[in-house]
C-alpha positions in Angstrom: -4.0 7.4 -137.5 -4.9 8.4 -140.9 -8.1 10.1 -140.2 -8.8 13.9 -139.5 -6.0 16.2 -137.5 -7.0 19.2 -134.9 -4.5 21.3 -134.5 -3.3 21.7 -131.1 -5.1 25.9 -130.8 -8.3 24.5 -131.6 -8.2 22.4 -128.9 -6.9 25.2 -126.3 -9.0 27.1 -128.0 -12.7 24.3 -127.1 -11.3 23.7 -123.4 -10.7 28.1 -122.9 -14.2 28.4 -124.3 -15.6 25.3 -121.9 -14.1 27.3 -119.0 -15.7 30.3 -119.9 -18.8 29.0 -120.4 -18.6 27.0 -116.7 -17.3 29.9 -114.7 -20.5 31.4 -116.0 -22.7 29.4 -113.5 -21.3 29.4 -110.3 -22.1 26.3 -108.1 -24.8 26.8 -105.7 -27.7 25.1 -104.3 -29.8 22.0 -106.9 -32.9 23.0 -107.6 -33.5 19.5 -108.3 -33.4 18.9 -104.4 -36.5 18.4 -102.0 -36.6 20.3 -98.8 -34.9 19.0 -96.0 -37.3 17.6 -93.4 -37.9 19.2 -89.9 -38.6 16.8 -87.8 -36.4 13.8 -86.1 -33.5 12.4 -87.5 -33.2 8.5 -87.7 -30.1 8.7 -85.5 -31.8 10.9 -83.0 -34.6 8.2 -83.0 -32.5 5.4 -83.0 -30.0 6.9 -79.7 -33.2 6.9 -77.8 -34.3 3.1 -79.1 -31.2 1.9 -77.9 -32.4 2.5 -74.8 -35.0 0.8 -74.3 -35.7 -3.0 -75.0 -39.1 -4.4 -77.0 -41.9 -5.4 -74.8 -42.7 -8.1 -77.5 -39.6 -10.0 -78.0 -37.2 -10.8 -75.1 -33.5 -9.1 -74.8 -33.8 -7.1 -78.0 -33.4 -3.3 -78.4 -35.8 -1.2 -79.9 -33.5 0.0 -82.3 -32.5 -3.2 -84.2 -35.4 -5.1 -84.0 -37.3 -6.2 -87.3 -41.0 -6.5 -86.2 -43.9 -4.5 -87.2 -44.3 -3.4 -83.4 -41.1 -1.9 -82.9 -40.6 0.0 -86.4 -44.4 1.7 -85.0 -42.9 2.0 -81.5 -39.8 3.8 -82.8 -42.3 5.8 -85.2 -44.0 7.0 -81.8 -40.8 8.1 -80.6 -40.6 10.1 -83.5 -43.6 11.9 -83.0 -43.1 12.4 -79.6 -39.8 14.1 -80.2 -41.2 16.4 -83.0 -43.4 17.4 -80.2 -40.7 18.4 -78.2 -40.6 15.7 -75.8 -37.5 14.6 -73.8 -35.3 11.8 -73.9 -36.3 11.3 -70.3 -39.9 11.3 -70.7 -40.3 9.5 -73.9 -38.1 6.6 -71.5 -40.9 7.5 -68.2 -43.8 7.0 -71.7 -42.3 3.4 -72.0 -42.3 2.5 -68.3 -45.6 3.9 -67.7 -46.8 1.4 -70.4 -44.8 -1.4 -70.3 -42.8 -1.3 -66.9 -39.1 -1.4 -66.0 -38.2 -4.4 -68.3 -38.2 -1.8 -71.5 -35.3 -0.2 -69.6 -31.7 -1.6 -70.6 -30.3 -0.1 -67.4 -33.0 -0.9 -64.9 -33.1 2.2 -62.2 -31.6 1.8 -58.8 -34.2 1.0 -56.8 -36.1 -2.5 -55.7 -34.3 -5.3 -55.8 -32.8 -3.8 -59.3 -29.7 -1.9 -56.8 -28.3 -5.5 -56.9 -27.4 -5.3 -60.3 -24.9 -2.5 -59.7 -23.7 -4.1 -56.5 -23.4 -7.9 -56.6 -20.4 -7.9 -59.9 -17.4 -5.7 -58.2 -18.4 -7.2 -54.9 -17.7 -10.7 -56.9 -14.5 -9.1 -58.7 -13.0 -8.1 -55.2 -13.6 -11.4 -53.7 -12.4 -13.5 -56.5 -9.3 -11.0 -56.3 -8.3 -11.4 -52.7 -9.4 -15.4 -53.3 -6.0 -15.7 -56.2 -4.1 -13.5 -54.0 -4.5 -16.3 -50.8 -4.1 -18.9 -53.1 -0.7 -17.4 -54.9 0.2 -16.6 -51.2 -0.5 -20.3 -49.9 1.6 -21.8 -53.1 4.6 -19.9 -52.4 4.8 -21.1 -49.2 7.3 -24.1 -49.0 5.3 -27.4 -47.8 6.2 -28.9 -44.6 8.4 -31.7 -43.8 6.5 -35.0 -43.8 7.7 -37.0 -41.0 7.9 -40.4 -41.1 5.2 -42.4 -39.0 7.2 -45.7 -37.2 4.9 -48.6 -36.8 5.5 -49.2 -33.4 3.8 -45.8 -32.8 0.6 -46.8 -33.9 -1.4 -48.4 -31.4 -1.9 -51.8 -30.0 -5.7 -51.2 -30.4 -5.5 -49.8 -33.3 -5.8 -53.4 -35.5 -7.0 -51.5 -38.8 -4.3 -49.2 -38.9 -1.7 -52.1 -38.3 -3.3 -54.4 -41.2 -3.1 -50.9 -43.2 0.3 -50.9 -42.9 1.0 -54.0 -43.5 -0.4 -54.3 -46.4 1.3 -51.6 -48.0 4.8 -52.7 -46.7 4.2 -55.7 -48.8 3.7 -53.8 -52.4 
């Protein structure tokens, strides 16, 4: 480089002076910043969504679905949490309007107390089902005996032919 040379306590110099000047203005809070809002949080909003299922579309939750109904559903569950509503009654809101379906656990009652029932009932029978099974294959199989001709019946003309037929193959 052929240009211009700082010496080396110029530099110190520039950074002890940038130092100075930063220590100056201790970090604090942007003044650039809006307030914070008070009311619900989209993760608060969205933990009670999840629990409930749109009316409109079939076997979607509130919280990921993309229609214009649910995003105003899941704004009503924002107001009704600013206003210091309960997980619980926001849910009983739903069912009062749209009945049980909104659920995604249906309550135990009705017909519904199957749903909690019915799978380990299936699990325990398809359990002890492979364990009779692995039972009956370790089991050796019995001797076949062998079945003499003369045995069979004189009436018996089918069974005869039967055999006959398959002594000659």
């Amino acid at each position: 480089m052929n240009g211009l040379r700082i010496p080396f306590w110029i530099t110190a110099l520039g950074l002890g002076l940038a130092t100075l000047v930063a220590g100056l203005y201790p970090p604090g809070a942007s003044f650039a910043q809006e307030p914070t809002p008070r009311g619900p949080t989209e993760d608060q909003v969205n933990a009670i969504a999840k629990g409930l299922y749109c009316p409109v579309c079939e076997n979607i939750p509130l919280d990921v679905c993309p229609t214009t109904a649910c995003a105003e559903w899941r704004e009503l569950i924002r107001e009704k949490l600013a206003e210091g509503w309960s997980e619980k009654q926001i849910k009983d809101y739903f069912v009062a309007q749209y009945g049980d379906r909104v659920l995604a656990t249906p309550p135990p009652r009705g017909l519904n107390w199957l749903v909690y029932v019915i799978p380990p009932l299936a699990i325990l029978a398809g359990a002890y089902i492979l364990f009779r099974a692995m039972q009956a294959w370790r089991r050796p199989m019995p001797a076949v005996k062998e079945v003499d001709t003369a045995e069979i019946g004189a009436g018996d003309e089918y069974a005869a032919r039967l055999e006959e037929d398959l002594r000659r193959r």
